[in-house]
N, C-alpha and C positions, 0 to 999 in steps of 0.2 A: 443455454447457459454456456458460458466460453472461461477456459482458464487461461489465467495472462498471469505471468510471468515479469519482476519488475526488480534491477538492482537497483537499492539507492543506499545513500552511505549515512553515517554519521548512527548507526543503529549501535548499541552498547549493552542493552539491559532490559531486562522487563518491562521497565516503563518505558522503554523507547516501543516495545512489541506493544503496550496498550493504547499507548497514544496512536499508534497507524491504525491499530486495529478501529481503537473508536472514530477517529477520523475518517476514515472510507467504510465504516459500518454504517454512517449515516446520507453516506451518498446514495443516491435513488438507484437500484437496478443489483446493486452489490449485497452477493447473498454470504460471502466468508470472507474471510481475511488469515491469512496467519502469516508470520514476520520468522524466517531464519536469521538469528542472531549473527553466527558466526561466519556465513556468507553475503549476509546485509538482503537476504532473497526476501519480496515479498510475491504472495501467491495470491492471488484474490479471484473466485466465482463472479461473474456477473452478467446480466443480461443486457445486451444492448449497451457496451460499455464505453463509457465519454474518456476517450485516450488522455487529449489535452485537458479534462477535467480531473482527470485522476492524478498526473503528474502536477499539474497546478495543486491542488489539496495537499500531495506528497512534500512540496515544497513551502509551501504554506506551514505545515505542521514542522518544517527542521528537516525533511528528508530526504533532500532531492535526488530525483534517478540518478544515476548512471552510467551515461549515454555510449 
């Protein structure tokens, strides 16, 4: 299991943290998720994790990294 470490922006509220949360909860290999609001931090457990798959989804759902 590897933890990574991910800024992206546009994070505000609760439901901005449920939406990520459910979005890369249902990507294959990813076992947590949790979203810092106030630093826009997402932390996500995963095995075997698809880098360009996960910023791709991130971005997809409103969130994009970063960089």
């Amino acid at each position: 299991m590897q933890e990574i470490k991910l800024k992206v922006s546009n994070v505000k509220c609760g439901g901005c943290v449920s939406n990520i949360q459910k979005g890369l909860g249902e990507m294959a290999g990813i076992s947590s998720v949790d979203v810092d609001i106030p630093t826009g931090e997402v932390t996500l457990a995963a095995a075997n994790p698809d880098m360009a798959g996960i910023k791709e989804k991130l971005r997809q759902l409103g969130y994009p990294p970063v960089e």
